[in-house]
N, C-alpha and C positions, 0 to 999 in steps of 0.2 A: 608310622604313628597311627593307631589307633582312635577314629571318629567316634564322637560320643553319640546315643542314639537319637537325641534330640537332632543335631547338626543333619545325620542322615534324614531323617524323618525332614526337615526342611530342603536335602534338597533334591525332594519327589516334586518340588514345585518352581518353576523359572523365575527366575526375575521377570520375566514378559508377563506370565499370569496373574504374578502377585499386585504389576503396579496396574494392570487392567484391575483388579477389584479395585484399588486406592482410587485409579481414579470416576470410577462409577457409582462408588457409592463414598457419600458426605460421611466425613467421621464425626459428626453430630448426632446423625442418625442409630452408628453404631452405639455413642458414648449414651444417648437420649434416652435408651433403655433403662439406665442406670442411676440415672440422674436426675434432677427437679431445676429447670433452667431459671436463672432467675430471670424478672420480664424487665425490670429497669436497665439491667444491665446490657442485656442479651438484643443484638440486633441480625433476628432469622433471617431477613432479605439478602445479608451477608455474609450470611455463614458463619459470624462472630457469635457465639454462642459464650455465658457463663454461668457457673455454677458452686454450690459447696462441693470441695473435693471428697470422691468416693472413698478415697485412699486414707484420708486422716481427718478428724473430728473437727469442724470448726463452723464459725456462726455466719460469718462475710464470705461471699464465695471469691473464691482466689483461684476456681480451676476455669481453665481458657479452652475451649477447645475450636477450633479455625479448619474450616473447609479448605478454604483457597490453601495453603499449607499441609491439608492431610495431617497434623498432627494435635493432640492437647499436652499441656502442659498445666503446671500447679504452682503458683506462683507460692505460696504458703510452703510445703513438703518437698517440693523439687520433681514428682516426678513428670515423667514426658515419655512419649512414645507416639506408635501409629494403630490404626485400625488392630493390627495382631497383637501389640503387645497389650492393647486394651483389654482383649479379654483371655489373654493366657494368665494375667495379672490380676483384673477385676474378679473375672467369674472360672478361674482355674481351671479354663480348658488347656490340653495338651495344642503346643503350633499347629497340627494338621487339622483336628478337630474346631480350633479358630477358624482356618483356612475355609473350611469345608461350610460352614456356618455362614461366615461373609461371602462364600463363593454366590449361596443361596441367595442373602439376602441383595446380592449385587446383578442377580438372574447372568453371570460368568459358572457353565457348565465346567465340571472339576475333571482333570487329565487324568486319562487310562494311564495307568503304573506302568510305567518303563524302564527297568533296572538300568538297562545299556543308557538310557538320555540322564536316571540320577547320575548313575558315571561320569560322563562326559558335563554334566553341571560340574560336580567334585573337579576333575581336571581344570576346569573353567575356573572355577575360586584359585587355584595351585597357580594357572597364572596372573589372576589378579595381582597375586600377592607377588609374583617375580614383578610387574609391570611397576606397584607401588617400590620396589627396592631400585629399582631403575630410575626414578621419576627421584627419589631421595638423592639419588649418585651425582646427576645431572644439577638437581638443584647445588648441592655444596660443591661442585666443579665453578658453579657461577659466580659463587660468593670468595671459591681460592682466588691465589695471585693467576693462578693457571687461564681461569676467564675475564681478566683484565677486558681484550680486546672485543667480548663480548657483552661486557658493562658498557662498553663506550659506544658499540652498537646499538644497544640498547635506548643510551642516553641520545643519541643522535637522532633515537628515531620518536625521540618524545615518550618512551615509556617509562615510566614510573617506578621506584622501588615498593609502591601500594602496588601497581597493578602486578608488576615482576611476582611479587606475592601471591596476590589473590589469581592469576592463572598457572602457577607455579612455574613460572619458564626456568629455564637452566640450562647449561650448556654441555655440550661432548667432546671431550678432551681429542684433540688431533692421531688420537692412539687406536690400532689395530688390536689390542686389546686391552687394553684398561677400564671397561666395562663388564670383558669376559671374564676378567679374570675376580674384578669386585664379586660377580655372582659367584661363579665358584666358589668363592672363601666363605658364604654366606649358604650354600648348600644347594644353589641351581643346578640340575642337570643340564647337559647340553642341547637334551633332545626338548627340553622349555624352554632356551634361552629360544632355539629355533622356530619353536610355536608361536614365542610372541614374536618373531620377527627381530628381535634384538640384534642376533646375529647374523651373516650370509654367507654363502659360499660360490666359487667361480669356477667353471669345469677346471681350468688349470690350475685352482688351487685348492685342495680338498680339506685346508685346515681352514673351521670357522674363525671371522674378524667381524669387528663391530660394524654393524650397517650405519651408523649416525657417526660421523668423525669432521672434528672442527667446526660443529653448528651449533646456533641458537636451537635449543630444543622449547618446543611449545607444546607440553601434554595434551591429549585429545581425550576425553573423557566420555561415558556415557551419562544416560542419563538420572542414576544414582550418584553421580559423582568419582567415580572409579575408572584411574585410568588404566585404557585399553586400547592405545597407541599411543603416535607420538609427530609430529611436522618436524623437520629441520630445518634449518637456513641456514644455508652456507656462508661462512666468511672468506672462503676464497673466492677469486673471479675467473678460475680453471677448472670447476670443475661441471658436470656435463648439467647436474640437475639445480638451481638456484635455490629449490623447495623440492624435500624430498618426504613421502608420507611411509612411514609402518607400511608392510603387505598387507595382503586379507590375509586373517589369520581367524581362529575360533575365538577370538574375543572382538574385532572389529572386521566390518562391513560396511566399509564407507559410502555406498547407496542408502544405507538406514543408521547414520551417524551426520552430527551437525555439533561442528565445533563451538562452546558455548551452550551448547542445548540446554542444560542442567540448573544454569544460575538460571539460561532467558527462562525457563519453565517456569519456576520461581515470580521470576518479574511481570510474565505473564498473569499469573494469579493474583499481584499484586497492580493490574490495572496497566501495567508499562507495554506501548503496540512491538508487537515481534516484525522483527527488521533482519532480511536477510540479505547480505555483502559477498563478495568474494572471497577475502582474505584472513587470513590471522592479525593482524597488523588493524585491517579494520575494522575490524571486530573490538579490539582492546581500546582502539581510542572513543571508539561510539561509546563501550562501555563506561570507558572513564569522564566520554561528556553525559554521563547520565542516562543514555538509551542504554539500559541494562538486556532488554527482552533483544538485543543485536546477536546474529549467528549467520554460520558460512557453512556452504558444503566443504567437502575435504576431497580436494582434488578431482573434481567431477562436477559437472554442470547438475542442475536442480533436476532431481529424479520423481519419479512417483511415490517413491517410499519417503523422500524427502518433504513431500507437497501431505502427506498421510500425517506425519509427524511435527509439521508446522498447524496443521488444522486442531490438532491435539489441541494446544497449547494456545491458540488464538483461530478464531473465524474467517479475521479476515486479515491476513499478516500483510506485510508490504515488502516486494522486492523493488530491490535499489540494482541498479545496472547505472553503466559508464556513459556518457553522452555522445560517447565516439560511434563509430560502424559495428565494432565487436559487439558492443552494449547494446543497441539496439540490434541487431541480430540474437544478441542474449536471451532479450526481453520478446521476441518471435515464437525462440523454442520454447521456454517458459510459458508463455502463452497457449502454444502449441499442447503443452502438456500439461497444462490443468484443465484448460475447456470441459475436457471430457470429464473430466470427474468435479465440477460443481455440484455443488446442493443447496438447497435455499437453505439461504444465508450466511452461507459457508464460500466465500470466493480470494481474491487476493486484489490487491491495490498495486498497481507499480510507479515506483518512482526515477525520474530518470536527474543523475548527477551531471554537472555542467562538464563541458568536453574537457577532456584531461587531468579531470582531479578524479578521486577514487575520496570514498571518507574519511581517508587519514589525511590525505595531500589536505580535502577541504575544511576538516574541524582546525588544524594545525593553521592554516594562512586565512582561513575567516572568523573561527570561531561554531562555537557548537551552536549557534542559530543561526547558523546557515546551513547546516544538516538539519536542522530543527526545521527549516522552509522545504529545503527539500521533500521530505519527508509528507509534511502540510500539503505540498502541492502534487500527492502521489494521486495516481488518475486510476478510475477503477479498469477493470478488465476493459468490460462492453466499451468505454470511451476510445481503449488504446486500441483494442481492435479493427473498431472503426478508421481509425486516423490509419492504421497501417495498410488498410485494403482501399483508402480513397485519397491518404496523401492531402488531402484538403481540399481536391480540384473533383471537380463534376464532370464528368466525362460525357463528350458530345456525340459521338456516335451510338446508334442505340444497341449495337453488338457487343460496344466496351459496357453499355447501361447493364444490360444483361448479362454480362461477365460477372458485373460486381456483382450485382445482384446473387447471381447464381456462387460466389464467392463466398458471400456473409451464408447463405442458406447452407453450404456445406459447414461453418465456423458453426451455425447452430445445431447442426443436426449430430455434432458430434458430440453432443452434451449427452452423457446416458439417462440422468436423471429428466424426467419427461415435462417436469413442470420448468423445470429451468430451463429446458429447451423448448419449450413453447416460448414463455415469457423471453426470451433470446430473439428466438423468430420475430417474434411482434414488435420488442424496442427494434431491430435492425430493419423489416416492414415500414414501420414509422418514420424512420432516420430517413429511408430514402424517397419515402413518399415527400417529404420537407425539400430534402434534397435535389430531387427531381422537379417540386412543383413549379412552373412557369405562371408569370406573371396572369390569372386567372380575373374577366370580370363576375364581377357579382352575380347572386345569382336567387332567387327568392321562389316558394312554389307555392302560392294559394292555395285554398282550400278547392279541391272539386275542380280545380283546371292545368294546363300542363303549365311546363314551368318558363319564367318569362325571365329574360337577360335586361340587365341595364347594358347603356351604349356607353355609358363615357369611362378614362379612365384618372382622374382625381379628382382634389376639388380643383377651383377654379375655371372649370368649363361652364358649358350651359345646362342649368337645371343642377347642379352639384348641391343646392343650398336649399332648392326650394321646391314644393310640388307642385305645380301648375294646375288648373282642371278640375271640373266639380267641384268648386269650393273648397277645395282639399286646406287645410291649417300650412302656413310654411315654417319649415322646420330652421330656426335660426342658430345655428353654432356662433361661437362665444369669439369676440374679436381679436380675445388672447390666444385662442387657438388658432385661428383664421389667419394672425398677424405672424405666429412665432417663425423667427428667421429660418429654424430646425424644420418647417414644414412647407415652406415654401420652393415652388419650383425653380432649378437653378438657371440665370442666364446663361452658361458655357456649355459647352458639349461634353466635358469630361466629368461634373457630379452635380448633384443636387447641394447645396448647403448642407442640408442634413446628411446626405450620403458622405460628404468633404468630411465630414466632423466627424463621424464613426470613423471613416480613415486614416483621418490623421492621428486623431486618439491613439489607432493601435501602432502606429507608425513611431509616436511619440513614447511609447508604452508597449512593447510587443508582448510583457506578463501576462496582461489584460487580456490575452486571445486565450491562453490557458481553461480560465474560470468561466469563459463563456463561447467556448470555443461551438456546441452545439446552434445555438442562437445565430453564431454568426454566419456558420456554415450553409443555414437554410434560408438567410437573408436573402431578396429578391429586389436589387436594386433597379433600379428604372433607367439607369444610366450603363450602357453596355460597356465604357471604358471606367468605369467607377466598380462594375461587375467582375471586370477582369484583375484590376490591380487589387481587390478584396480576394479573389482567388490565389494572385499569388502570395498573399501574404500569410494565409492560410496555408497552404504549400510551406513557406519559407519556414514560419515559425514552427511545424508540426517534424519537419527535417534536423533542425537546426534550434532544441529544445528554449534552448538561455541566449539566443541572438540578441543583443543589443541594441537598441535604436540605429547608432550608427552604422551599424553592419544593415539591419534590415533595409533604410533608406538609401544606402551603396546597392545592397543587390538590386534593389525595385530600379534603381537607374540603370545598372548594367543591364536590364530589359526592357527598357528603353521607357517605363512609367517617370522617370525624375520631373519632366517636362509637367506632366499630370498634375504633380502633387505640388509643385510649386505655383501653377495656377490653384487648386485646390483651398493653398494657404492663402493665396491675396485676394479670393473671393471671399475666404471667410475675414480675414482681415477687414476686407471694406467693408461686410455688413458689422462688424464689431463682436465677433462670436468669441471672446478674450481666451477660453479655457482648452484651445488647440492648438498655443505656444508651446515648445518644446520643455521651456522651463518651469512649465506649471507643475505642483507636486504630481504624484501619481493617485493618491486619492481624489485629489482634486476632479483630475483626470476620468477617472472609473466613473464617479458621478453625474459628470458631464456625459459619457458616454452612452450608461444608464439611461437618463433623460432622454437622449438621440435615438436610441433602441425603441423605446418604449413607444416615441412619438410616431416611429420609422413603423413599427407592426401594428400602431392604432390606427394608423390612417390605411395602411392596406385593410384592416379589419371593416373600418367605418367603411371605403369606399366600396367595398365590396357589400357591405348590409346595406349600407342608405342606396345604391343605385337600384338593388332587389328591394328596396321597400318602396322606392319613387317608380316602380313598372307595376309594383302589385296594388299601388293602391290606383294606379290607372285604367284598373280591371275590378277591384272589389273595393273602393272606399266603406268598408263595415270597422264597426268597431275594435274589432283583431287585429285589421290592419295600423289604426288609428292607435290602439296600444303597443304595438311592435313599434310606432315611430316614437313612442311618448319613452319605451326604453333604448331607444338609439341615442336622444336625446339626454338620459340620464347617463349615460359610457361619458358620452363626450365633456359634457360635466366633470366627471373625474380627470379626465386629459386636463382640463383647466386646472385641476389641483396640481397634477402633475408639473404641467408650466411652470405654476409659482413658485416650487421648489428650487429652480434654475438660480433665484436668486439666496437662497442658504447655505453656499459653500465658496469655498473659494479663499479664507482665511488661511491657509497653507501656504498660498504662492500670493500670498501679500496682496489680495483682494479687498478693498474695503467693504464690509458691508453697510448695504446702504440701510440709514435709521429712518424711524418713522416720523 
């Protein structure tokens, strides 16, 4: 059958080139030429542009033209189209001569003429259209009596006759040819059924049979929406492969294919975060709890060309991996294989699912917000990097310090991009400078002499409060500071009050180590046995993503901490510290913690300034000095604000608040 010259003349140009122009340049821009936007209507920061229609006469503009969609439409006349058919229709260029125009205006250089690659496009449409006759066959196999056992599959496994729909699944008759023989009646060669992979052959037997027999079929489409393979699921339990994919063929290339691509792209534009799963199955329930932007590789772990083609579509998408050892091995290579190709502002989030469920098992037995949390609590790269190379623990010899060290430097030096591997270098510098740093006195340097140490290390020793000598002013801190239980040193050998209360908190609340995991990491507690059970907890919960209270507080005793934290709890019990009970809410909780935090790094802050301001003014009392203490004094100030806070929460877990 004879192509019309038009169809030729299209396809001197790939799908790949044409949707590089779509997405480089705004079809606003294109439409803008032509058009007078109106300003009430029209919101440019969004690419929601409107206008009166060029195509028909009228006074109200009714024509829409939308970035994020690449397309306009005419609500008035009907018509709609993309960047090409704008101006083969508006200003009567020939396709190529549009092409060639938007290639310019898009700065996408136009392809040296390739007869042999139009060809091989032409064959490429020939099997599109075998792919679509196949994808028809499968679909009304599902809906016969013939795919009963497929419907109940189906229903079993929570999908939907919307979703059954809208990804078109279908099933494959238990027949060695009743798909061959469909195409042949409809005019497929054999040597197309072969290209798309439809059919196979085995040295011992040299007549083609259907590759797909007795499966759930689940199209795999690109990302025009055209399908160019296909997933099976097996309904038997003998046979070798459970999921079986289409070969590579010249329409798929499962390295530069993502199942879902086409709707997430879409959703993307429309604001929804792109979420990448393992599976078909989880793919369809994300989508049907509403994460539309959700997509999987196809049988293959997340490749380069897969991390190219998620960046398309979002900046900063988010992989979702299993809580188990595979998952976090997952989340390694993944890791592994983005590093290098960062760019600012171009990175990935990952999120890690509780041990054993996968997104269907969790939308199905929790509901879609608890994927919705998951999701919420995805950690960016630089966070999960870290945890994987330090595990939570600080390592004490200085051979292991320099391992790491030398560890993160190789994770950043892999970065090709230079700014992002600087800026790498220096968060992971930072991290372990915090990390590293030991308990440090104060330390202050006058003007014009070296530099002088304080002796003590908090308050409550001698000189902690006040300056001695020359007449110097004594610096008085505030008795709500001085008194609060959270600051004071502890009677027992295993914490401080305040070090008890950060502990138990996350003992109480192991979520909590999540959202402030850096903070805790570089805590420098005073208490060597309060130091160590903070490490393992850090260790425990960065292992062991969604551990439980009760599981955490079981492992801390199988290492022998139990003893600890039960002392811990009756010291804070006798000074009445209320918000460290196990049954206090969890906000409650976080707040309390907060406060503990805050109090825990202002007092390392103040001890360290106020002992280098009490040595320096014992060398220079000038008034530098005497303004340095006048702003110590205002910090601590704020500590007192801070205090009073202690008493505005607590209404969760049935606290009274107290009235005035």
């Amino acid at each position: 059958m004879a192509r019309p010259s038009a169809y030729l003349a299209y396809m001197r140009f790939s799908d790949q080139f044409l949707d590089e122009i779509r997405q480089r340049l705004p079809i606003t821009q294109v439409v803008g030429e032509h058009v007078m936007w109106d300003k009430r209507k029209s919101q440019p920061g969004k690419g929601d542009m409107w206008a009166c229609c060029p195509f028909h006469g009228e006074k109200s503009p009714s024509f829409h033209a939308d970035d994020r969609r690449g397309i306009y439409h005419c609500f008035g006349c009907g018509v709609s189209g993309d960047h090409f058919r704008f101006l083969t229709e508006k200003a009567g260029m020939s396709f190529p001569e549009a092409v060639e125009k938007l290639a310019g205006m898009a700065g996408v250089p136009m392809p040296a003429r390739d007869e042999r690659a139009e060809k091989r496009e032409a064959e490429r449409k020939s099997l599109i259209d075998v792919m679509e006759l196949a994808t028809k066959y499968f679909e009304a196999a599902l809906v016969h009596n013939i795919g009963a056992r497929a419907r109940g599959y189906l229903l079993e496994r929570g999908v939907s006759a919307q979703s059954q729909t809208r990804f078109r699944i279908g099933f494959a008759p238990d027949s060695r040819n009743g798909l061959k023989e469909h195409l042949a009646q409809n005019g497929v060669s054999a040597q197309d059924m072969i290209d798309t992979g439809l059919v196979a052959t085995r040295d011992d037997d040299p007549l083609p049979y259907d590759r797909f027999r007795n499966r759930v079929m689940f199209p795999i489409m690109d990302f025009r929406g055209r399908v160019i393979a296909f997933g099976g699921r097996a309904l038997s339990v003998d046979v070798p492969a459970k999921y079986l994919n289409s070969p590579e063929t010249e329409l798929f290339h499962k390295r530069q294919t993502l199942y879902n691509g086409q709707m997430a792209r879409q959703a993307a534009r429309d604001g929804k975060t792109v979420i990448v799963v393992e599976g078909y199955l989880d793919v369809i329930a994300a989508v049907a709890a509403g994460f539309e932007g959700t997509v999987a590789p196809l049988g293959t772990a997340l490749t380069e060309e897969h991390l190219q083609l998620l960046w398309r579509m979002s900046d900063v998408p988010v992989l979702c991996f299993d809580g188990d050892k595979a998952g976090l091995k997952a989340a390694e290579r993944a890791a592994d294989i983005v590093m290098p190709h960062l760019k600012p502002g171009q990175t990935v989030k990952i999120a890690t699912l509780p041990e054993g469920l996968d997104p269907d098992d969790l939308i199905k037995a929790q509901g879609r917000q608890a994927f919705a949390d998951v999701i919420d609590r995805a950690r960016s790269l630089s966070d999960v990097i870290w945890s994987m190379e330090t595990g939570g623990l600080v390592p004490e010899a200085p051979e292991e310090r320099a391992a790491l060290q030398a560890r993160l430097r190789e994770r950043s030096n892999s970065i090709q991009d230079s700014s992002v591997r600087f800026h790498y270098a220096q968060a992971f510098d930072e991290k372990l400078k915090a990390f590293f740093a030991p308990a440090r006195q104060g330390r202050f340097e006058p003007r014009g002499g070296r530099p002088t140490f304080g002796q003590g290390r908090g308050y409550g020793q001698s000189g902690a409060y006040g300056y001695p000598g020359r007449g110097t002013p004594r610096l008085v801190v505030s008795d709500t500071l001085r008194n609060s239980r959270l600051l004071k040193p502890g009677a027992g050998p295993d914490a401080t009050p305040r070090e008890a209360a950060i502990i138990l908190s996350l003992v109480n609340h192991p979520a909590l180590v999540d959202d402030k995991f850096e903070i805790l990491a570089a805590l420098d507690f005073e208490t060597p046995a309060a130091q160590k059970v903070m490490s393992e907890i850090l260790n425990l919960v960065v292992r062991h993503h969604d551990i439980s209270s009760a599981d955490l507080r079981s492992a801390l005793g199988v290492r022998g901490h139990g003893p600890a934290l039960d002392r811990m709890g009756e010291l804070l019990r006798a000074q009445g510290v209320w918000q460290i009970s196990s049954e206090i809410a969890q906000p409650d909780t976080e707040i309390g913690l907060s406060h503990a935090l805050a109090l825990h790094n202002k007092k390392v802050q103040l001890n360290r300034e106020l002992k280098a301001a009490e040595a320096a003014l014992g060398e220079d009392p000038s008034e530098e000095t005497f303004e340095r203490l006048r702003d110590i004094k205002n910090q601590i100030t704020t500590v007192d604000g801070t205090e009073a806070l202690i008493e505005g929460f607590g209404s969760l877990s049935g606290r009274a608040t107290r009235s005035f």
